[in-house]
VONUGU-322829 format. One line per 4 residues: number of its first residue (from 1); their letters; for each residue x, y, z of C-alpha. Coordinates in steps of 0.2 Angstrom, whole numbers, always signed. Example, Ala and Ser with C-alpha at 12.3 -4.5 7.8 and 13.67 -1.06 7.14 Angstrom:
BEGIN
1	AS	+62 -22 +39 | +68 -5 +36
//
This chain:
BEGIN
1	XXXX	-631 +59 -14 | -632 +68 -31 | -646 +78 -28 | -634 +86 -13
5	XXXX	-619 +88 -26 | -627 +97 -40 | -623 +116 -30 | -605 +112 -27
9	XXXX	-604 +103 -43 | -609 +121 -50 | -598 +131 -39 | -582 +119 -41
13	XXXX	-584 +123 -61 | -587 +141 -60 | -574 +145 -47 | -562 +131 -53
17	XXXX	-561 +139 -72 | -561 +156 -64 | -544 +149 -56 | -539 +140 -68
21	XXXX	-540 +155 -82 | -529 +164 -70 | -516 +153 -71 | -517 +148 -89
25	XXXX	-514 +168 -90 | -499 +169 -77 | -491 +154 -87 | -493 +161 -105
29	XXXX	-488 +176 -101 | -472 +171 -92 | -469 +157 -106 | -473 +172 -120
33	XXXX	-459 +183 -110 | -446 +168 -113 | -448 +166 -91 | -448 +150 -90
37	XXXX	-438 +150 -75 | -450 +158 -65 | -463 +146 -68 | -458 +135 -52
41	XXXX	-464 +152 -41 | -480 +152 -49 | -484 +135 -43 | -477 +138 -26
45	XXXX	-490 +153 -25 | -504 +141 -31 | -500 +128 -20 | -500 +139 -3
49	XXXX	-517 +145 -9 | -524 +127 -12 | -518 +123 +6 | -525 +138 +14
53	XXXX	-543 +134 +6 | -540 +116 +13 | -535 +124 +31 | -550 +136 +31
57	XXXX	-562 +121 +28 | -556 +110 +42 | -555 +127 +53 | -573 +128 +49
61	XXXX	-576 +108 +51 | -567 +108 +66 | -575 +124 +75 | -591 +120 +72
65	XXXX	-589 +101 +78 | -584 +109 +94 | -598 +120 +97 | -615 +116 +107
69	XXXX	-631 +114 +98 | -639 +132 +97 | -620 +136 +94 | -619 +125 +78
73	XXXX	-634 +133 +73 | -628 +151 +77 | -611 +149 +65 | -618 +138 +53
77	XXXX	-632 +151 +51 | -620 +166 +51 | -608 +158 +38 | -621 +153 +26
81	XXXX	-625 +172 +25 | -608 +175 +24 | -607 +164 +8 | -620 +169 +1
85	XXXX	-614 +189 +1 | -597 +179 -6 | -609 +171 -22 | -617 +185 -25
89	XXXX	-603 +198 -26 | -593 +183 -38 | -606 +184 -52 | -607 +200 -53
93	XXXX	-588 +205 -54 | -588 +189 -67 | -599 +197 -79 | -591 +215 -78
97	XXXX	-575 +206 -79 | -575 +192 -89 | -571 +202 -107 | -555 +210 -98
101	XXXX	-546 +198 -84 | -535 +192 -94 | -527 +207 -97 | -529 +213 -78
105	XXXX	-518 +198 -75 | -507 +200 -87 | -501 +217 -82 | -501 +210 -63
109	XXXX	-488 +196 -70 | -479 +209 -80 | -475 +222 -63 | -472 +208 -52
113	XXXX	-457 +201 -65 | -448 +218 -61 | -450 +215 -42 | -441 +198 -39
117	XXXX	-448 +181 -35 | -460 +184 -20 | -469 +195 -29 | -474 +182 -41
121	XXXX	-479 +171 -28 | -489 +183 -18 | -497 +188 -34 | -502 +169 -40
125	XXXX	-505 +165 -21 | -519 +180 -20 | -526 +177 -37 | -530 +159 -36
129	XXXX	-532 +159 -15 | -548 +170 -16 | -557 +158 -26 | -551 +147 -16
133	XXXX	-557 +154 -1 | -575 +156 -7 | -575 +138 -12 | -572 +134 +4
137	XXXX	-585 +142 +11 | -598 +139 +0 | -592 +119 +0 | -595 +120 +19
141	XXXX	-610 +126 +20 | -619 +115 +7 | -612 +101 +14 | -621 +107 +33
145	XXXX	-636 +110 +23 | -635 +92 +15 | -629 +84 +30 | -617 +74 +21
149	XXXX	-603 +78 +15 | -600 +65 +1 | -612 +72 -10 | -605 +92 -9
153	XXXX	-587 +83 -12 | -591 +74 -26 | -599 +85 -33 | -585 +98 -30
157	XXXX	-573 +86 -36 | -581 +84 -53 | -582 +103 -58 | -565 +104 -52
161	XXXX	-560 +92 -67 | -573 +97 -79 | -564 +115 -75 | -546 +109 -77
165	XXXX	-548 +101 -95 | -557 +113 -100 | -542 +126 -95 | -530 +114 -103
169	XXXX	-541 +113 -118 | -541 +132 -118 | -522 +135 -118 | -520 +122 -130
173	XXXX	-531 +129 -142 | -542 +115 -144 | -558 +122 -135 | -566 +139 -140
177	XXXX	-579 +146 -128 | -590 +159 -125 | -585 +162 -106 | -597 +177 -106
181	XXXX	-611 +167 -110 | -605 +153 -98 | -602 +167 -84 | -620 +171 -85
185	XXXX	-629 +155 -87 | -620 +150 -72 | -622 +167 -63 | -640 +164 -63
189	XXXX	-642 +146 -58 | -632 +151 -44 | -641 +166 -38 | -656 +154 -38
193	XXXX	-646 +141 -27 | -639 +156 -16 | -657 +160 -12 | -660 +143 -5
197	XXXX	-644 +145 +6 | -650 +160 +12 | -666 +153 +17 | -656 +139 +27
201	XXXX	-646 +150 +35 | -659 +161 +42 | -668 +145 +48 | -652 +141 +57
205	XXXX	-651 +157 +67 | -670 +154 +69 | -664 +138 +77 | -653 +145 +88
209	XXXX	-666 +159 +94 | -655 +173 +87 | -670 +176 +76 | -688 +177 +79
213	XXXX	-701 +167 +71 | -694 +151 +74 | -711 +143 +74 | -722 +158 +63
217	XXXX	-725 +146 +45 | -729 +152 +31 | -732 +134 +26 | -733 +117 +31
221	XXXX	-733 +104 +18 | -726 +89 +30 | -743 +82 +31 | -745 +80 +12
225	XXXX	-728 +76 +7 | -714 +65 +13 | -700 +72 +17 | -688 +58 +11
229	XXXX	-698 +54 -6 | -684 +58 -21 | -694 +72 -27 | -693 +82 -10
233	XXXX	-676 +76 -9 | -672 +82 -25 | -677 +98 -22 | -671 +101 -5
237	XXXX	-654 +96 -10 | -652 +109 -28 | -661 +122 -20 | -664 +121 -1
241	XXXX	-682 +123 -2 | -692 +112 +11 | -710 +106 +14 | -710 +118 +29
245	XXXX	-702 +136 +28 | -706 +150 +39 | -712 +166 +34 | -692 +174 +39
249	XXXX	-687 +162 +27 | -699 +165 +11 | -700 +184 +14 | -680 +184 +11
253	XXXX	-679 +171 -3 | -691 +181 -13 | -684 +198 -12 | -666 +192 -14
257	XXXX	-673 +183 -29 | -681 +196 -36 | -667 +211 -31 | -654 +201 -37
261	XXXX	-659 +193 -53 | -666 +209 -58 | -651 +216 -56 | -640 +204 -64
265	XXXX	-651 +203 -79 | -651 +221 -83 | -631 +222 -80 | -631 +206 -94
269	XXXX	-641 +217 -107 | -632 +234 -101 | -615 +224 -107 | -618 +214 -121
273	XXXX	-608 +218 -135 | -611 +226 -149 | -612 +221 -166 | -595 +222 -175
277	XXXX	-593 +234 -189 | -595 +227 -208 | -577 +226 -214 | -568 +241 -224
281	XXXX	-563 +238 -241 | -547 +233 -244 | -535 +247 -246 | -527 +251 -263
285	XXXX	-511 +246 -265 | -495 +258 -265 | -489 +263 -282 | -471 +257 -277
289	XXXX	-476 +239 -272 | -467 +239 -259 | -482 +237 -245 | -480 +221 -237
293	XXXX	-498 +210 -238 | -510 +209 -221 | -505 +198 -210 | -517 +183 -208
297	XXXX	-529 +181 -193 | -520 +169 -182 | -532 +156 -174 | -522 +158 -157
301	XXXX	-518 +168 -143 | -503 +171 -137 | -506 +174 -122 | -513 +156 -120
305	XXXX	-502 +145 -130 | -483 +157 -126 | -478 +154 -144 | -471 +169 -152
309	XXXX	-480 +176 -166 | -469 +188 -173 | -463 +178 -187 | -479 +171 -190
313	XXXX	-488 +188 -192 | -473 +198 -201 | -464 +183 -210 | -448 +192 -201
317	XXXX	-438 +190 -186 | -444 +199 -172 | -428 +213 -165 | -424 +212 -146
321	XXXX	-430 +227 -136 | -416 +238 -134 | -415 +235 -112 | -414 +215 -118
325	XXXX	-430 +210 -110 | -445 +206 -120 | -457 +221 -121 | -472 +216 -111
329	XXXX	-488 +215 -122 | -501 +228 -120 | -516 +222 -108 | -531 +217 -120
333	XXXX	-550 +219 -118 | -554 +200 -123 | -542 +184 -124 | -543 +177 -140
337	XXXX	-542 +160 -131 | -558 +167 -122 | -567 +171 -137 | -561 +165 -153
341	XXXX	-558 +180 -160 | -543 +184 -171 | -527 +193 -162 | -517 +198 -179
345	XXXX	-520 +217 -177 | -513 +215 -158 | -500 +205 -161 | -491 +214 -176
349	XXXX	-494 +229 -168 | -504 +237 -185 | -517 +246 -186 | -534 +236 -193
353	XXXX	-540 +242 -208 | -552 +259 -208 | -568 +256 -209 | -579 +260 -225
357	XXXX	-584 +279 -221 | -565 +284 -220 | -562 +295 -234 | -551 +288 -250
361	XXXX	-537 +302 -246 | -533 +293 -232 | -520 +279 -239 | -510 +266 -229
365	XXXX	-490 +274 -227 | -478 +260 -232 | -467 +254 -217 | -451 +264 -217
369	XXXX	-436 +254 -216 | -429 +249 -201 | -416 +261 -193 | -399 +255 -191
373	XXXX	-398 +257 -175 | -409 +244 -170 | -399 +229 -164 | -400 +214 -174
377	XXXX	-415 +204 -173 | -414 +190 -163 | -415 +173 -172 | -430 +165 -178
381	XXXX	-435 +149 -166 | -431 +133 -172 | -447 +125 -181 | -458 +112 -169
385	XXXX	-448 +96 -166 | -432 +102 -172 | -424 +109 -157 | -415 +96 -146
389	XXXX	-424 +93 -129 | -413 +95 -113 | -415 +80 -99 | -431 +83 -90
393	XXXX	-429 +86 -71 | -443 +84 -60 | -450 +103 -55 | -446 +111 -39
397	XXXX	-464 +113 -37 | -468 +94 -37 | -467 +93 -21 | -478 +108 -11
401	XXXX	-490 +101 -24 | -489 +84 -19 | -491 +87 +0 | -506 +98 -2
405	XXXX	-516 +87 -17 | -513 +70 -12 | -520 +70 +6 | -534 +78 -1
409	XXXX	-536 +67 -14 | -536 +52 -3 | -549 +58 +8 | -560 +64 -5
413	XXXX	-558 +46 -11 | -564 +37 +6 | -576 +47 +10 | -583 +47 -9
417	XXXX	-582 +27 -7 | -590 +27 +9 | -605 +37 +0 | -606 +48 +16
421	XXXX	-613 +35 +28 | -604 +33 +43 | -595 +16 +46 | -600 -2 +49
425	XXXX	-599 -1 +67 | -610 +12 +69 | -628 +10 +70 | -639 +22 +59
429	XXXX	-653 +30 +70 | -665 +37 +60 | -678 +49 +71 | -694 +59 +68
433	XXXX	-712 +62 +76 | -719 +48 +67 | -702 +35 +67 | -690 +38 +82
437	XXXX	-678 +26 +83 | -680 +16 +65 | -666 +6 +63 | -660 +4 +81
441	XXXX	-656 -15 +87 | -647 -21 +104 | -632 -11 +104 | -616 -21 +112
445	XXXX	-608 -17 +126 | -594 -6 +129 | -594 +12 +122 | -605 +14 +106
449	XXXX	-606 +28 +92 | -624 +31 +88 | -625 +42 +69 | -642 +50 +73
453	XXXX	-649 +56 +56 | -666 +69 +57 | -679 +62 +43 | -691 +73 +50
457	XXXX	-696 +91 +47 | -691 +101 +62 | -678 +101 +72 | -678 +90 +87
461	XXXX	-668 +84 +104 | -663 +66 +104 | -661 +58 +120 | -654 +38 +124
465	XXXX	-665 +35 +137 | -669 +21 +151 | -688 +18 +146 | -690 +12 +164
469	XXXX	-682 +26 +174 | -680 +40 +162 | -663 +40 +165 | -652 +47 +151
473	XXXX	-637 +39 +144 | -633 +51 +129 | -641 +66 +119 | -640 +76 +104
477	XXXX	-649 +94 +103 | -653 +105 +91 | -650 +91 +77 | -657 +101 +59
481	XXXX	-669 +91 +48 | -658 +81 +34 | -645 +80 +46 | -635 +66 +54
485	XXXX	-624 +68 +72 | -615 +56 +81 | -621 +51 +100 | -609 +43 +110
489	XXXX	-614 +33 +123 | -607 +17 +136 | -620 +1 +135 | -620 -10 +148
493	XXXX	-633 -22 +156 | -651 -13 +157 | -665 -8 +145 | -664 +6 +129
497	XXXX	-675 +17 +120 | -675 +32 +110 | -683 +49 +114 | -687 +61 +100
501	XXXX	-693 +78 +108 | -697 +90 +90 | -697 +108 +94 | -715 +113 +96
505	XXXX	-721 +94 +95 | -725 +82 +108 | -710 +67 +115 | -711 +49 +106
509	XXXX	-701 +37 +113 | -697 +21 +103 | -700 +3 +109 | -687 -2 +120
513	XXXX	-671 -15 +118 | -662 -26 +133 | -645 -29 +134 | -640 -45 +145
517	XXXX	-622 -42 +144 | -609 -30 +151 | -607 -21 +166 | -615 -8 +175
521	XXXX	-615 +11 +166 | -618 +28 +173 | -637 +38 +166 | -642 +54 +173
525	XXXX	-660 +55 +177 | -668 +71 +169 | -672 +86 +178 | -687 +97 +172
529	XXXX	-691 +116 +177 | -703 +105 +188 | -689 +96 +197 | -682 +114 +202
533	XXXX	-698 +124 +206 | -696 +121 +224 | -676 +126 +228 | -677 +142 +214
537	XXXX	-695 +147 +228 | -681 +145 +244 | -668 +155 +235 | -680 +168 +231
541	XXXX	-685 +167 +250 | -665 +168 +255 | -662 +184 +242 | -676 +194 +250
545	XXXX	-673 +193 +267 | -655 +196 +261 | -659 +211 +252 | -671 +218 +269
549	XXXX	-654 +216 +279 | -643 +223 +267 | -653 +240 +265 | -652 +244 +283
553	XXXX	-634 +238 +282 | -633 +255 +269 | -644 +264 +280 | -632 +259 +293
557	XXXX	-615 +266 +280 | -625 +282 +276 | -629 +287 +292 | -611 +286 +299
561	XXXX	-604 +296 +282 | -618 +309 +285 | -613 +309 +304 | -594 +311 +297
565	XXXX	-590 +298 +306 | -577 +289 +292 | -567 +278 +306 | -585 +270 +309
569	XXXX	-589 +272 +291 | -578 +259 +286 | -583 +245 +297 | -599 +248 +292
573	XXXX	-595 +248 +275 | -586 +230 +277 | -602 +223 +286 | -614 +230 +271
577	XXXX	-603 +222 +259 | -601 +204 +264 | -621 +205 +266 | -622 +208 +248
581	XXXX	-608 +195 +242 | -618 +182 +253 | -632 +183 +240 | -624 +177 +229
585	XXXX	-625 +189 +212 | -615 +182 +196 | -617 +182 +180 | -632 +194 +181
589	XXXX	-643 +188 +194 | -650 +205 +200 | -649 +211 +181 | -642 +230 +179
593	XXXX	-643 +233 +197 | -629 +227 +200 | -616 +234 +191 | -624 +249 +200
597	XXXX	-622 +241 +218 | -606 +232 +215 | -601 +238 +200 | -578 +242 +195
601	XXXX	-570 +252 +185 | -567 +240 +171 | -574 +248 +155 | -575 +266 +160
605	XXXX	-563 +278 +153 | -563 +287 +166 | -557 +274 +179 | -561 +279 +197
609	XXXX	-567 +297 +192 | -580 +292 +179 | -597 +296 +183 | -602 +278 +181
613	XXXX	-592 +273 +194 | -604 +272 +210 | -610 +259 +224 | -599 +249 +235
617	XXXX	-583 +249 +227 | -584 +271 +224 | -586 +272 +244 | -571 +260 +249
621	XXXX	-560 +270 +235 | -564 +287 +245 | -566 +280 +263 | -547 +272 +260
625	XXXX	-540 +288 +250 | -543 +299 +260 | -558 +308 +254 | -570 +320 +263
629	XXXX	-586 +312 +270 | -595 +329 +259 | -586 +321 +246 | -595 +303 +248
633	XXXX	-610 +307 +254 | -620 +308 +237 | -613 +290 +233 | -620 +284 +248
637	XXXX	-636 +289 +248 | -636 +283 +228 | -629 +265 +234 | -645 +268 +248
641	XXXX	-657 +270 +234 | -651 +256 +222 | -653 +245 +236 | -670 +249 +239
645	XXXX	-677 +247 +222 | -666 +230 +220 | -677 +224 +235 | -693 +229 +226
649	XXXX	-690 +224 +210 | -680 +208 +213 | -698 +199 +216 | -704 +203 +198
653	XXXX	-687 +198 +191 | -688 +185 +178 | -677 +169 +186 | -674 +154 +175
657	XXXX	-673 +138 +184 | -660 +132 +172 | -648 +146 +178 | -651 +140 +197
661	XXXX	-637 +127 +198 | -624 +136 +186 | -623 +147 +203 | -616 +134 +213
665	XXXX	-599 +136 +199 | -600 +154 +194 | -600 +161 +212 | -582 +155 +216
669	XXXX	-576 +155 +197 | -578 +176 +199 | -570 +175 +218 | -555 +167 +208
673	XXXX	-554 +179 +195 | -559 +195 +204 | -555 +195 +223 | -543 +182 +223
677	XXXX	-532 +190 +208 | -533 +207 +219 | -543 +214 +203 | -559 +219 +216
681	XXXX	-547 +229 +228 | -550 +246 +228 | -541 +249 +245 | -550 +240 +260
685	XXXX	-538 +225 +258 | -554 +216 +264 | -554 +202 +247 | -551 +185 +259
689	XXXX	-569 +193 +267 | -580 +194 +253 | -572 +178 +248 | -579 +169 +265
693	XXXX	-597 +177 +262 | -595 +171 +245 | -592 +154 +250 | -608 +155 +261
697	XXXX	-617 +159 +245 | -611 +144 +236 | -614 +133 +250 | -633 +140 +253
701	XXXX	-637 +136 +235 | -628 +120 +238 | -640 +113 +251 | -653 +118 +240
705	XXXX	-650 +107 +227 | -641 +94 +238 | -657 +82 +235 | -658 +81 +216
709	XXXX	-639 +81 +215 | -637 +68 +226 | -652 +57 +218 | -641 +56 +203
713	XXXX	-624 +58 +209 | -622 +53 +228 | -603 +53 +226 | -603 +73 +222
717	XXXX	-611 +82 +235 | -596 +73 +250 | -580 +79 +240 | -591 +95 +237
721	XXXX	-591 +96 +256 | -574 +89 +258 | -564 +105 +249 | -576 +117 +253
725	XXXX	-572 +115 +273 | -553 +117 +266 | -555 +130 +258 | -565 +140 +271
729	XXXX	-550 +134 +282 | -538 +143 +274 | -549 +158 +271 | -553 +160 +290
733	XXXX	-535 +158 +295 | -532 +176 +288 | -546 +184 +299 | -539 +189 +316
737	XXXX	-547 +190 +334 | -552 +207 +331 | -561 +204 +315 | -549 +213 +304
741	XXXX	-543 +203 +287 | -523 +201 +283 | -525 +211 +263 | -523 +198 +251
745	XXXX	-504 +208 +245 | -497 +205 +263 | -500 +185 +260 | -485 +176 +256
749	XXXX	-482 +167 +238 | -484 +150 +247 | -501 +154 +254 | -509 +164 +240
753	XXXX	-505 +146 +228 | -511 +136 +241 | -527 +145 +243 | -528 +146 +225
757	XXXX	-525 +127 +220 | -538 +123 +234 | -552 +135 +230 | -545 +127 +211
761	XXXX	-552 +109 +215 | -567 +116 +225 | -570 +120 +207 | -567 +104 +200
765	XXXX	-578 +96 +211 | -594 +108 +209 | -591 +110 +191 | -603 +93 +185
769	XXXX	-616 +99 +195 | -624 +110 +183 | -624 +94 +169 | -630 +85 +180
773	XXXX	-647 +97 +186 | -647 +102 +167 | -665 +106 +161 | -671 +90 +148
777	XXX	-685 +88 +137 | -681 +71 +141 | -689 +74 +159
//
């Protein structure tokens, strides 16, 4: 766990004195300006930015938990960039602007006092909620790096502290550090840490194939060292280097490395300070005697500790300013708090001494006597311990404090007690090539929670398998190396083992367990690309002689608008078109052709006009508005010639089996959307017809696949059967003797619902089709 919690650790330091300093500096100054009162909004701002930090991590907890496997990969990847760009650009504006934030702050706190009280809070909630913000971030993505997430907590949890006292110490005076130094040392530990999340995260999107060379290594230390000894661990957990990194990944993490860290160590030595000038002899003194004496370096700031320092620096009362407000200090280059460097000259608002190679001429003027205008000067403050303390109330900002730090606190505590592990009744699963399955014992019965942790070095699909019949009772994809997931499965009476399929690598199954007890549970036997070979050959069989019958369907449609003869034109036109919806084309099965066959207007600017705008839908907008057969012939013979190059090219056209069954949903899922909705109507009034054709499509793939569905799931294909007749009811009930279709607006409210719920459930009832023919590595 600790090697896991030494980046946040770091990061919870940094960014937590970061914060902290800003509101050390927002307090001071209001407590310097005698605003006490307006401390309580301060707090308010702080507190809404601690809660939107927490919020954002369990937004990124929870949408991540919620996502598939190559998903999980996809936005883990993506955000780790995203943190990294964050780090990168936060030790850089730390070492430009660690000499002069305090006063940047200050003169924030200074304009917002003249604004009213949400100011002040919008100003602490922005200051203190980007660091926030990138703590989040950064939290999260170690902690999907380390897979756990005690270790990045705890880690997290202890800087935070570490950061806190040494923010109290600061104020109170009792610490004095060198924070440009501590920016810098810091700032480069973490660009070296950065470099290793950047690695991650592009062998995350590699995961998810949104990046090539998934499987391209540059090297492949697996067989020589083991990935769980302490060293390995060690390493992987500070700096995300693993025995196995692909070229992607150490092509990247060498150039960052070397572009950043140049970079940041030529913008140390551009800024370093430079020496301070020998001090200037002491100037004579006036002949009158009546120059007052230097005042004496004071060993604190004000703007860290609020005290006034008038007195202390003049031995005299300090006047009011004339609009009765205190007159805002002047933005400084360095807190003295931050550097232990004396404020005297700031703070009594004189000049420091010339230096040596000013001439003797040039004599010190004695302070000319106060004018009399001047209001009197407001009394001294009572010396420490003196005044009388007013009944402390408890602060109004106890209580948004309260409600945002002591949930987290008491997770941070479980899950640091747990030490990351899951719970007791859980069993820990670890899997690899060479150990699938170490640690797994008869399960009970009744619905178990498997945490699967990857030990090995790729990535790899787990499967809770049926050793006798393959059958699959639960699975995990795309789990990473390092880290853990949770498989939920039901156990009943039957036999158990593990499959561990790593990417590139061959299946290993572990040695199998019985459980006696319990009732019977529900697996799914694994389909391979195998399994589907032979319905994707009688689909391809189906498509082509569609595809012959519909080109002399638009042979057919171009002849007639040729001939002029529209009337004829449009029955034509209707019979062409339920050819093609038969066939079935969603979601890109006959690639780009057919947004040229069957293409709408959505996304083109120029709506029914634009050029793009051709095929079946073009020719019903003219034929049923009126336009000139001149007019549509060009689109005709276009739609004539799309056709005939879909025909020949849809044999060469690439297919995945996998996609095969997802037709059986997505066919009737775009009917509901498009013709159904009225949205695919550009005039024919002919929507409850290409609705019947594309019920024929569904129900062609549908016997196709009726054998391996009903293998695994007799009870599906009958209620399949049973709405699908229903809804092809309702759907023919709208078609009249002559073979015209009642327009889908002429429908009462009543029917339209009712044919709506119904092609609804048909739905519902095809929709565990395509988990259940789903393509396994298990098969």
């Amino acid at each position: 766990m600790w090697d896991d919690a030494f980046p946040s650790f770091l990061i919870g330091l940094r960014e937590g004195l970061e914060a902290g300093l800003i509101v050390s500096v927002l307090v001071a100054t209001l407590v310097r300006s005698d605003r006490r009162a307006r401390l309580p909004h301060v707090w308010t701002g702080v507190a809404a930015a601690i809660g939107l930090s927490l919020s954002f991590g369990a937004i990124l907890t929870f949408t991540s938990a919620n996502l598939s496997g190559k998903a999980q990969e996809a936005f883990g990847g993506t955000l780790s960039l995203i943190a990294v760009v964050f780090v990168t650009a936060m030790v850089f504006w730390m070492r430009r602007s660690a000499r002069t934030f305090s006063g940047e702050i200050k003169q924030k706190v200074t304009a917002a006092l003249g604004m009213g009280a949400g100011v002040l809070v919008v100003t602490s909630f922005l200051a203190v909620g980007r660091e926030g913000l990138e703590t989040a971030l950064f939290l999260w993505t170690t902690a999907q790096a380390a897979g756990s997430s005690s270790g990045p907590l705890v880690g997290a949890a202890a800087g935070l502290l570490i950061a806190a006292a040494l923010c109290w110490g600061l104020y109170r005076r009792v610490l004095h550090i060198n924070l440009t130094k501590f920016f810098t040392i810091t700032g480069i530990v973490l660009i070296v840490i950065a470099a290793g999340v950047l690695g991650y995260g592009l062998r995350d999107l590699q995961e998810s194939t949104l990046l090539p060379g998934g499987t391209a290594y540059a090297f492949d230390l697996t067989a020589h060292l083991d990935p769980s000894s302490w060293y390995v661990t060690v390493v992987q957990g500070t700096l995300n280097l693993t025995p196995q990194m692909t070229w992607l990944q150490v092509c990247v993490y060498g150039a960052y490395l070397a572009v950043v860290m140049t970079l940041f160590v030529r913008g140390v030595r551009a800024v370093a300070p430079a020496p301070a000038p020998a001090p200037a002899p002491a100037p004579a003194k006036p002949a009158t005697g009546t120059e007052p004496a230097p005042a004496p370096a004071q060993p604190e700031s004000a703007a860290m500790t609020g005290k006034s320092e008038s007195a202390a620096t003049t031995g005299k009362s300090e006047p009011a300013a004339t609009t009765g407000e205190p007159e805002p200090a002047p933005a400084q280059p360095e807190s003295a708090a931050m550097t232990g460097k004396s404020e005297s000259a700031a703070t009594t608002g004189k000049s420091e001494p010339e230096p040596a190679a000013t001439t003797a001429a040039s004599q010190p003027e004695p302070t000319p006597a106060q004018p009399e205008s001047v209001p009197p000067a407001r009394p001294a403050a009572p010396a420490l311990g003196s005044e009388t303390k007013a009944p402390r109330r408890i602060p109004r900002w106890t209580v948004p404090v309260a409600l945002v730090c002591v949930p987290a606190l008491i997770a941070g505590i479980a899950i640091a007690a747990s030490d990351g592990k899951p719970a007791s009744s859980a069993q820990v699963i670890e899997v690899s090539a060479a150990h699938c399955g170490k640690g797994f014992s008869a399960p009970k019965p009744g619905r178990q929670t498997f945490q699967v942790r990857n030990t090995g070095s790729r990535t790899s699909e787990i499967y809770l398998i049926d050793p006798v019949s393959n059958a699959v009772y639960g699975e995990v994809e795309g789990i990473a190396p390092g880290t853990t997931r949770a498989l939920i499965a039901s156990v009943g009476t039957g036999s158990y083992a593990w499959r561990c399929v790593p990417n590139g690598g061959k299946a290993v199954t572990s040695a199998a367990v019985k459980v006696s007890a319990g009732g019977s549970t529900q697996a799914v036997l694994p389909v391979s690309a195998k399994d589907l070979a032979a319905p994707l050959a009688s689909y391809r069989t189906y498509v082509d002689q569609g595809l012959t019958d519909l080109l002399a369907a638009t042979r057919t449609l171009q002849d007639d608008i040729d001939a002029n003869k529209l009337d004829q034109a449009r029955k034509d036109w209707l019979t062409a078109h339920v050819r093609y919806a038969s066939l079935g084309a969603a979601y890109g099965t006959f690639a780009d052709f057919d947004a040229k066959i069957n293409g709408r207007t959505a996304g083109l600017a120029g709506g029914v006009t634009d050029p793009a705008f051709t095929g079946f839908h073009r020719i019903e907008y003219g034929l049923w508005h009126g336009a000139s057969a001149a007019d549509l012939a060009p689109y005709a013979k276009r739609l004539t010639s799309d056709v005939d190059a879909l025909r020949k090219d849809f044999p060469k056209q690439d297919f995945d089996p996998g996609d095969l069954p997802l037709r059986t949903h997505e066919i009737l899922e775009n009917t509901l959307h498009r013709e159904l909705s009225g949205n695919a109507d550009y005039g024919s009034g002919t929507e409850l017809a290409t609705t019947e054709a594309n019920l024929q499509g569904t129900r062609e793939l549908l016997n196709l696949l009726r054998p391996l569905v009903d293998k695994r799931n007799p009870e599906v294909t009958p209620a399949v059967d049973t709405w699908m007749q229903r809804t092809e009811r309702l759907v023919r009930a709208q078609q009249g003797k002559d073979g015209t279709w009642t327009p889908l607006d002429r429908l009462s409210l009543a029917d339209r619902q009712h044919l709506d719920g119904t092609l609804g459930q048909l739905l519902e009832q095809l929709a565990p089709i395509p988990d259940l023919l789903e393509i396994r590595k298990a098969a």
